[in-house]
PDB file as gemmi writes it, atoms N, CA and C in Angstrom:
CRYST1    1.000    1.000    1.000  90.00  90.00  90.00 P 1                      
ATOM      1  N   UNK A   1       0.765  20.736  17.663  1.00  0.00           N  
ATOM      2  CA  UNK A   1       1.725  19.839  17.047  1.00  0.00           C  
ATOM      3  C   UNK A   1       1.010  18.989  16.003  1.00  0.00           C  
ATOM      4  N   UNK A   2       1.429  18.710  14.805  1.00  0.00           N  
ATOM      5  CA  UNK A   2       0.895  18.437  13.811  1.00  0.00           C  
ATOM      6  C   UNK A   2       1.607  16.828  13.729  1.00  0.00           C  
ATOM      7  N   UNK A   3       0.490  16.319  13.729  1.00  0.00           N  
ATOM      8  CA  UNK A   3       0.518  14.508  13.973  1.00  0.00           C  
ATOM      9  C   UNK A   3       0.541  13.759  12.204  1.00  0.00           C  
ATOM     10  N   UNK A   4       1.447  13.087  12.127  1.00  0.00           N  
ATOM     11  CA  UNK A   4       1.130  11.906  11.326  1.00  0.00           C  
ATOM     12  C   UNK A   4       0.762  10.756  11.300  1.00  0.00           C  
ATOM     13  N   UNK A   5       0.445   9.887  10.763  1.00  0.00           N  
ATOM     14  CA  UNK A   5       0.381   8.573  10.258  1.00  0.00           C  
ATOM     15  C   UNK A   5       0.619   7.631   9.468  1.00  0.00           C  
ATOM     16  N   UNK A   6       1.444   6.376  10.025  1.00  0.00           N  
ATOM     17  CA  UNK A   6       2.259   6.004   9.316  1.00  0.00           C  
ATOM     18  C   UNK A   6       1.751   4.271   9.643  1.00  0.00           C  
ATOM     19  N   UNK A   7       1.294   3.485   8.546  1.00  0.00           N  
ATOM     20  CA  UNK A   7       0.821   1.877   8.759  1.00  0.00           C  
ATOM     21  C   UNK A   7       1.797   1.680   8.266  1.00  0.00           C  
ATOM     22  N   UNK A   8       2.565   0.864   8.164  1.00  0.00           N  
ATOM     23  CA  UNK A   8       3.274  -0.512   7.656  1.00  0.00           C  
ATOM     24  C   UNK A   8       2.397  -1.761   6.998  1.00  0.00           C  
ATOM     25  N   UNK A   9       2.610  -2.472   6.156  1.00  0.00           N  
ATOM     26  CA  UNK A   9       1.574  -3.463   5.992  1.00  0.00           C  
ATOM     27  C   UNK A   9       2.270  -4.654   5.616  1.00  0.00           C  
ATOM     28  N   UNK A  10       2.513  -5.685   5.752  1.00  0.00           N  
ATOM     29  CA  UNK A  10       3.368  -7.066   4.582  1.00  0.00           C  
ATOM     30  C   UNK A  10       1.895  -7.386   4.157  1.00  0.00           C  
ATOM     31  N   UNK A  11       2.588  -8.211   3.096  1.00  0.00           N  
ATOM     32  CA  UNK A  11       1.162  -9.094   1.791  1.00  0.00           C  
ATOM     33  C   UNK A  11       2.051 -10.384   1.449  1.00  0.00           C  
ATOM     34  N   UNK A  12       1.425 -11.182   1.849  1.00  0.00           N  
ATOM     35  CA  UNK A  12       1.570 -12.769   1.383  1.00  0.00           C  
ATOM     36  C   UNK A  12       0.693 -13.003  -0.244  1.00  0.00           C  
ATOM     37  N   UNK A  13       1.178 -12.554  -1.243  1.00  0.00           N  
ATOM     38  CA  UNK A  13       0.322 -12.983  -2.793  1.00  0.00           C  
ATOM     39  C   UNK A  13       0.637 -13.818  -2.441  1.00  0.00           C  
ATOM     40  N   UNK A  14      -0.529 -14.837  -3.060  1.00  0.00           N  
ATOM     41  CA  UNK A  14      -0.742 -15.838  -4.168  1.00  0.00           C  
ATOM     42  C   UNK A  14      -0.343 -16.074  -5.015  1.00  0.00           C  
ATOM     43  N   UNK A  15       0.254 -17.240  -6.176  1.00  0.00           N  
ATOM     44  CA  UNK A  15       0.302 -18.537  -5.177  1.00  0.00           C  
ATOM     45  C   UNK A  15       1.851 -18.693  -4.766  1.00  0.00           C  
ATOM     46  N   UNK A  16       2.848 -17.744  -4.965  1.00  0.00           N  
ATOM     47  CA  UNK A  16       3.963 -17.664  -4.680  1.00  0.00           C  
ATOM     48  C   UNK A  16       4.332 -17.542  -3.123  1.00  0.00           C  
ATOM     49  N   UNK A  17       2.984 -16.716  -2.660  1.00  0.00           N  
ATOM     50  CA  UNK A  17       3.567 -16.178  -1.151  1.00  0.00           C  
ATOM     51  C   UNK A  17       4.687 -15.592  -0.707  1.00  0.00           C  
ATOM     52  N   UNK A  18       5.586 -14.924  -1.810  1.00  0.00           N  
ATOM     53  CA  UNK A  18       6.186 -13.761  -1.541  1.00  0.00           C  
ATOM     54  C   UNK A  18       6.267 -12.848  -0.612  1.00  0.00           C  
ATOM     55  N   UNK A  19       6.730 -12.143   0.377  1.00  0.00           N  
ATOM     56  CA  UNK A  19       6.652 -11.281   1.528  1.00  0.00           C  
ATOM     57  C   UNK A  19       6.622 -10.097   0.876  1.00  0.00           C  
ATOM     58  N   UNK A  20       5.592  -8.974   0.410  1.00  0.00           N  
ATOM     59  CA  UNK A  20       5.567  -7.660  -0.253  1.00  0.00           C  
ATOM     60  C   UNK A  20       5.657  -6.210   1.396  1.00  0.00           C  
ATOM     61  N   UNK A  21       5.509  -5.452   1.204  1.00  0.00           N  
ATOM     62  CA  UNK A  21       5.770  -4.264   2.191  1.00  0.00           C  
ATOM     63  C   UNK A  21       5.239  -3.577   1.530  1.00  0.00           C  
ATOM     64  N   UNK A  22       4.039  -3.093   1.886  1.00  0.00           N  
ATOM     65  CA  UNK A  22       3.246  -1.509   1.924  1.00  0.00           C  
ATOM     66  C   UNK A  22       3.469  -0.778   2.845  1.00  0.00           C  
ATOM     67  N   UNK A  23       3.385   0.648   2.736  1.00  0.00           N  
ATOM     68  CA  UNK A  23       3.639   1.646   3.456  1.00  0.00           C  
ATOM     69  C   UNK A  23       2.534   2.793   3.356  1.00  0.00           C  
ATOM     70  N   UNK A  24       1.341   3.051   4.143  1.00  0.00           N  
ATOM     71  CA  UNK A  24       0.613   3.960   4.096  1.00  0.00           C  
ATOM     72  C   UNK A  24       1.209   5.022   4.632  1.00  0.00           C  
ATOM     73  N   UNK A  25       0.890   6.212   4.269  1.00  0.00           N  
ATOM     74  CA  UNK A  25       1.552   7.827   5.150  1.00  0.00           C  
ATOM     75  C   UNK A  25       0.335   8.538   4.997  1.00  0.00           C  
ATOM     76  N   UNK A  26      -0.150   8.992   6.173  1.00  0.00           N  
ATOM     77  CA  UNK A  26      -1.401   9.689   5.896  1.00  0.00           C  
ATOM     78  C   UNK A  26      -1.162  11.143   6.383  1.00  0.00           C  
ATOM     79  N   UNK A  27      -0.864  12.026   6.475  1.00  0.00           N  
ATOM     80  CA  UNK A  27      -0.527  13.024   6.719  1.00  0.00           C  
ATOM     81  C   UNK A  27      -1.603  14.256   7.358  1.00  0.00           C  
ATOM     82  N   UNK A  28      -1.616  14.578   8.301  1.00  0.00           N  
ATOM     83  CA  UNK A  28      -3.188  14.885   9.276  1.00  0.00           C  
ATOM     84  C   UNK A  28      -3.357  16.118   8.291  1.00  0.00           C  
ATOM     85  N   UNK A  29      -2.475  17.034   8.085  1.00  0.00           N  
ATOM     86  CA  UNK A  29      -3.045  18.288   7.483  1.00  0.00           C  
ATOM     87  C   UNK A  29      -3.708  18.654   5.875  1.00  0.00           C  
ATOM     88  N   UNK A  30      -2.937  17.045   5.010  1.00  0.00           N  
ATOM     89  CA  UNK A  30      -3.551  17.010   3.762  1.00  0.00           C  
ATOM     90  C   UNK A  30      -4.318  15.717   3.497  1.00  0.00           C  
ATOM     91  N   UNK A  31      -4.938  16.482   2.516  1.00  0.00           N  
ATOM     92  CA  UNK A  31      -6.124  15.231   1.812  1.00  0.00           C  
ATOM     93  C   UNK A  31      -5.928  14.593   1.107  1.00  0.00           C  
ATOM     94  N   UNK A  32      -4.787  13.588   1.407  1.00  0.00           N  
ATOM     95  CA  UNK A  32      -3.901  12.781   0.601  1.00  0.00           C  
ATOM     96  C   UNK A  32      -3.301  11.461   1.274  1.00  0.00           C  
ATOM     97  N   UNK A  33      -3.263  10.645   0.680  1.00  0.00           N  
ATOM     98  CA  UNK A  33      -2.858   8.938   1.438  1.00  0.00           C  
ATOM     99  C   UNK A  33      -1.405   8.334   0.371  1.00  0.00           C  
ATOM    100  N   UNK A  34      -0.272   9.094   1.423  1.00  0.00           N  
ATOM    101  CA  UNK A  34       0.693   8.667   0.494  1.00  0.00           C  
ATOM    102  C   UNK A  34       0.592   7.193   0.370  1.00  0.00           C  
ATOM    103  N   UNK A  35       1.626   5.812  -0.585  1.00  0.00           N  
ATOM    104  CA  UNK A  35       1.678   4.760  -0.623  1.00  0.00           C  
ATOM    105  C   UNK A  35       2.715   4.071  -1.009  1.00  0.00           C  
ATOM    106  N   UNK A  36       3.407   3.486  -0.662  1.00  0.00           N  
ATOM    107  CA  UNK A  36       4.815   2.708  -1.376  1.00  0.00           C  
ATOM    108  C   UNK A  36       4.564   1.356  -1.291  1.00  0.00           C  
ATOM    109  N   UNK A  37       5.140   0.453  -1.880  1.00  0.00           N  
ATOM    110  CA  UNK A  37       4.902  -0.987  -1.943  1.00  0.00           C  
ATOM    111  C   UNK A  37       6.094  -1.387  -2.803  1.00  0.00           C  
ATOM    112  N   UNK A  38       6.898  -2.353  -2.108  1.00  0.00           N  
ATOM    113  CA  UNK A  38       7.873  -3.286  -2.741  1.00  0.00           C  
ATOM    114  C   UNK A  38       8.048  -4.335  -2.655  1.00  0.00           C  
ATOM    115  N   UNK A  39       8.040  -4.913  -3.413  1.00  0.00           N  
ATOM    116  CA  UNK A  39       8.652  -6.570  -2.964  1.00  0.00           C  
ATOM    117  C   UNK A  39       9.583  -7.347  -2.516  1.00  0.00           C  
ATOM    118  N   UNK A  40      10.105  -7.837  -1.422  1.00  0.00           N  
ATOM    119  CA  UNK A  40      11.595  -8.102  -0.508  1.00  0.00           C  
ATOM    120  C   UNK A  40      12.433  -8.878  -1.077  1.00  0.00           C  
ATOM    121  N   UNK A  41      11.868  -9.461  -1.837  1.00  0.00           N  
ATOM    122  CA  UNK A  41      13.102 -10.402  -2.834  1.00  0.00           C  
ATOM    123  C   UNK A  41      12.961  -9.796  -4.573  1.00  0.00           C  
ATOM    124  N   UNK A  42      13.866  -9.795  -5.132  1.00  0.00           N  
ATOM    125  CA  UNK A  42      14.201  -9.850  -6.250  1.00  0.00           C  
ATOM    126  C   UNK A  42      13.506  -8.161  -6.527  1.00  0.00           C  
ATOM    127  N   UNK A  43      13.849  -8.378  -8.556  1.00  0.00           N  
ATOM    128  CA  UNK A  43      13.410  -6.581  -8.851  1.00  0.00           C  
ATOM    129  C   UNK A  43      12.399  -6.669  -9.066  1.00  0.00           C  
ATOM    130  N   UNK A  44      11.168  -8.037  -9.679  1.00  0.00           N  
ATOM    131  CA  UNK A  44       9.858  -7.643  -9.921  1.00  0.00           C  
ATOM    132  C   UNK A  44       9.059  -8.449  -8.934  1.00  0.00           C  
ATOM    133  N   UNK A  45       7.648  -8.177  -9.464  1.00  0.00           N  
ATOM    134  CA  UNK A  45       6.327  -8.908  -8.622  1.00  0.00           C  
ATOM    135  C   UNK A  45       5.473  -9.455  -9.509  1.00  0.00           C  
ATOM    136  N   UNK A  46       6.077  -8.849 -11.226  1.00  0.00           N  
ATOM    137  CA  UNK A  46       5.104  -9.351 -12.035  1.00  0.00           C  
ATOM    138  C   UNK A  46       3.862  -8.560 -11.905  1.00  0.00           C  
ATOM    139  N   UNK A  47       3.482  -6.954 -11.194  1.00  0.00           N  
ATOM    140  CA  UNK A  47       2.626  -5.600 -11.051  1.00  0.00           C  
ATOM    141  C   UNK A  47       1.810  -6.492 -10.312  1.00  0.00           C  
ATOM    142  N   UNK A  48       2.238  -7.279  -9.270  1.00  0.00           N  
ATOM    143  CA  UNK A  48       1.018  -7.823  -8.241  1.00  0.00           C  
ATOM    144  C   UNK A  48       0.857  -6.661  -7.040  1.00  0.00           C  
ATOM    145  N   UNK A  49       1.804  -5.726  -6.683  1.00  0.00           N  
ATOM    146  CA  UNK A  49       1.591  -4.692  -6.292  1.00  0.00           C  
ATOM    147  C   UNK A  49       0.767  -3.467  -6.651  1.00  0.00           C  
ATOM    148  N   UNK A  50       0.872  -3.521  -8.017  1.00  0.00           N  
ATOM    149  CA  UNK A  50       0.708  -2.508  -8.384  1.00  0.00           C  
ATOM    150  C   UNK A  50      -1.013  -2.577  -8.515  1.00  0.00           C  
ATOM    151  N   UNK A  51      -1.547  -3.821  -8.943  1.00  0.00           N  
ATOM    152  CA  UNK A  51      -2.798  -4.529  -8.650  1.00  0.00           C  
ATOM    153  C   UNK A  51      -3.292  -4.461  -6.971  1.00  0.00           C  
ATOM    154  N   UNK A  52      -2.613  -4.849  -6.062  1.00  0.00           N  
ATOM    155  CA  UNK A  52      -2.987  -4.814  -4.760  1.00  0.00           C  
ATOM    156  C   UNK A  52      -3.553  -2.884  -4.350  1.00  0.00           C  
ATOM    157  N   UNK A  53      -2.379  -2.424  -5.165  1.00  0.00           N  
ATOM    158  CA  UNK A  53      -2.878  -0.757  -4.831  1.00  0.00           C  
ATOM    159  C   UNK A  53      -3.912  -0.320  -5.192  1.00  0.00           C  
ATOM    160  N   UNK A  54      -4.142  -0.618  -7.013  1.00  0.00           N  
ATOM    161  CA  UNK A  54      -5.589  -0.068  -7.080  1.00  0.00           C  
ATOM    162  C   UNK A  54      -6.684  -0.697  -6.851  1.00  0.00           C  
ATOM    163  N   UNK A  55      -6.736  -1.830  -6.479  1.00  0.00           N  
ATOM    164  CA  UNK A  55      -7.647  -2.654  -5.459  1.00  0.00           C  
ATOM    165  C   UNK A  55      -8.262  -1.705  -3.965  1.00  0.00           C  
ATOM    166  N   UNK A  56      -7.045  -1.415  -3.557  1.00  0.00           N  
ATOM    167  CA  UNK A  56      -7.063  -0.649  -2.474  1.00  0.00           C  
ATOM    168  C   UNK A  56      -7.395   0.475  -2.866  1.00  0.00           C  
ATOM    169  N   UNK A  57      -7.345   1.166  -3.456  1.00  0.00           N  
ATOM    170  CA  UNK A  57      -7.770   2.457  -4.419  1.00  0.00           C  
ATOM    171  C   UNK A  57      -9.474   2.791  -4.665  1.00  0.00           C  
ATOM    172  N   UNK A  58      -9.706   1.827  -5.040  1.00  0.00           N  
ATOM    173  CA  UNK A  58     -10.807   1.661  -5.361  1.00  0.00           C  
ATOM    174  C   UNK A  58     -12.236   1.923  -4.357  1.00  0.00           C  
ATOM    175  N   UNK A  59     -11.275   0.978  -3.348  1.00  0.00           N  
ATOM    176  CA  UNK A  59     -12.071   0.155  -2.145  1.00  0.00           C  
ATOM    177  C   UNK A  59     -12.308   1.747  -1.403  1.00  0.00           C  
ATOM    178  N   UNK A  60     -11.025   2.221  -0.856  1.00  0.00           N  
ATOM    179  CA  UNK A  60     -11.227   3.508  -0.473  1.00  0.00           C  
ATOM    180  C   UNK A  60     -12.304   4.968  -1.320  1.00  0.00           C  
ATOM    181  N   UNK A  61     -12.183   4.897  -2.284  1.00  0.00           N  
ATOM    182  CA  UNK A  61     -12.670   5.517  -3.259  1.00  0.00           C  
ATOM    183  C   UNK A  61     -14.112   5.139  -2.993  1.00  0.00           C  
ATOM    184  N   UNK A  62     -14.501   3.982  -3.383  1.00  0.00           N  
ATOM    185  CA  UNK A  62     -16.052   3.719  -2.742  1.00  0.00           C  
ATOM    186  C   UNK A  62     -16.818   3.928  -1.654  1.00  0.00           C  
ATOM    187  N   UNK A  63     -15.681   3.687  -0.164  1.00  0.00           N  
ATOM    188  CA  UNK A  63     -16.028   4.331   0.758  1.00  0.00           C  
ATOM    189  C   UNK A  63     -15.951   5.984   1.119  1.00  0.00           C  
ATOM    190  N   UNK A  64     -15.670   6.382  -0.299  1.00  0.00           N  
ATOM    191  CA  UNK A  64     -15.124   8.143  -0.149  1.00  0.00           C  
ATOM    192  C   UNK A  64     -14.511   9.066   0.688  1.00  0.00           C  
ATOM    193  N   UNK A  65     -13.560   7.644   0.769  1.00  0.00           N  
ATOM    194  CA  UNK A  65     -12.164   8.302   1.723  1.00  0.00           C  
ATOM    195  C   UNK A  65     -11.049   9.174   0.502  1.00  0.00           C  
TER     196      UNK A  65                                                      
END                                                                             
């Protein structure tokens, strides 16, 4: 049986403290880390998400995940 993985994450930015929602999906059979991220109020974040991801991007990338 072929297992997934699925994190949930909230993010409190700065200095607004906004409630954001990440969504990791890691999927056991591929070499791939799906990712979604939205913000719970309103349509933008002003790409503070989009910043938090390749932050995270990176970080993983260095550790050569």
């Amino acid at each position: 049986m072929q297992q997934t993985y699925f994190t949930p994450l909230l993010s409190l930015p700065p200095p607004l403290g906004f409630v954001d929602d990440t969504e990791f999906y890691l999927p056991e059979k591929e070499p791939v880390i799906h990712v979604r991220a939205a913000a719970r109020l309103g349509e933008s974040d002003l790409g503070v998400n989009r910043r938090r991801l390749e932050q995270i991007r990176f970080a993983l990338k260095d550790l050569d995940i």
